[in-house]
N, C-alpha and C positions, 0 to 999 in steps of 0.2 A: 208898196214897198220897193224901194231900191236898193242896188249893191252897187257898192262903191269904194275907189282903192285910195285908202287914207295915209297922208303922207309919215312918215316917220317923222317922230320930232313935232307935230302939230297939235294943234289943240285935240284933235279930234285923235289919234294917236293915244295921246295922254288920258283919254276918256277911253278908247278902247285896254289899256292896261288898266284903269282903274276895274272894271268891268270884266276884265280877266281874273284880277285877284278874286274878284266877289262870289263869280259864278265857278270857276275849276281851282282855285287857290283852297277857299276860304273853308269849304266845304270838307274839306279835307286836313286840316287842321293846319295849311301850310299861310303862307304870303309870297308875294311876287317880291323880288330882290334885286337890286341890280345886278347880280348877276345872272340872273333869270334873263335881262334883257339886252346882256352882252351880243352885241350880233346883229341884233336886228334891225341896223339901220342899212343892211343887206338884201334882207328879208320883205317882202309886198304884204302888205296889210290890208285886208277887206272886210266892209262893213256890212251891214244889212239894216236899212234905217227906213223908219216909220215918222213922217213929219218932223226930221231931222232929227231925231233919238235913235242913240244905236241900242238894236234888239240882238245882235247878235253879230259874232267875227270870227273870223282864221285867219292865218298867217300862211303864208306859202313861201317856201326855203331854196328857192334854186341853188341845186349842187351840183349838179353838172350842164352839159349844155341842149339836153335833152331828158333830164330829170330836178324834179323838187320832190321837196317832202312836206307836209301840210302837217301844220302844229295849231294846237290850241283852238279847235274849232268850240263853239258854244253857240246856244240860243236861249235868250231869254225865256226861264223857267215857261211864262205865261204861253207862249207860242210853239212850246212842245207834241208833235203829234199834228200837227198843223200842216205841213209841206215846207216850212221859212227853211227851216235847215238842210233838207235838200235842194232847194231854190239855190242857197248859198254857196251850196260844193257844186254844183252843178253849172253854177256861173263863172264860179273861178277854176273848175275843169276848162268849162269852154273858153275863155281867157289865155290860159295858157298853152292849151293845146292851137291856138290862135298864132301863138307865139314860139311853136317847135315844142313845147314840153311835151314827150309822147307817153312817159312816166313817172308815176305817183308814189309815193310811199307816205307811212303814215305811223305812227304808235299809236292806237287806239286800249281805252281803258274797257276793258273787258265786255261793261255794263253797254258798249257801244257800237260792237262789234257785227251786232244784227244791221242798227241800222247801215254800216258801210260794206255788208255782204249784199243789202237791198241795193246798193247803189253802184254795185260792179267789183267789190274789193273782196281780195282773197287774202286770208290769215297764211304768212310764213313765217315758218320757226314755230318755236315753244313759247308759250306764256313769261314774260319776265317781271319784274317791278324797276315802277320809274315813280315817281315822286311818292314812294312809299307803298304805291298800289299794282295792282295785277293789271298789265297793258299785254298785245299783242300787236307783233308787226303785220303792216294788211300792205297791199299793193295792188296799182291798177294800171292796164295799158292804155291811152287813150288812143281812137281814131284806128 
């Protein structure tokens, strides 16, 4: 497996929002929209690909010049429980703490929260709803 940062606008891009809708959209009874994707051609997109298929992505938000916020992470249903998906935060931690990011923040959906306590992330504030569902704000300092 590699992880890899897939340009905005690219083929591979367009295959990662498809891929988005499927797996955190669709389930949920929503769809991706353009204005779902207002933005993002600000935003660093990474993949996690198995003989060039992507298995899994997030997006990382730089908002300040020592902070981002990581959106949208997923992994392919099949590869759940596996390690891929902390392979994948854990590379693009080290990526941008490479790069001065020394802080993270995150909305995590409720149901996910364990695995980003296992990975360094602490729950702030109270439970709110974002696309309909119960998320919670988590944060991590890196380095």
């Amino acid at each position: 497996m590699a992880i890899v940062e897939i340009p905005h606008g690219s083929p591979g891009y367009l295959e990662l929002v498809r891929l988005r809708d499927l797996h955190l959209r669709q389930p949920i009874g929503l769809r991706m929209s353009e204005e779902d994707l207002a933005g993002e051609e600000t935003q660093r997109h990474f993949a996690l690909l198995w003989n060039e298929v992507i298995l899994g992505g997030l997006i990382a938000n730089p908002t300040r010049t020592d902070t981002a916020k990581l959106r949208q992470m997923w992994v392919d249903p099949s590869l759940r429980g596996q390690g891929c998906g902390r392979a994948l935060l854990e590379e693009v931690e080290r990526r941008l703490l490479a790069e001065g990011i020394h802080h993270l923040a995150l909305n995590a959906r409720e149901g996910a929260t364990g695995f980003y306590q296992n990975s360094g992330y602490h729950v702030v504030g109270e439970t709110f709803t974002e696309v309909g569902i119960p998320h919670v704000r988590m944060e991590k300092r890196l380095g």
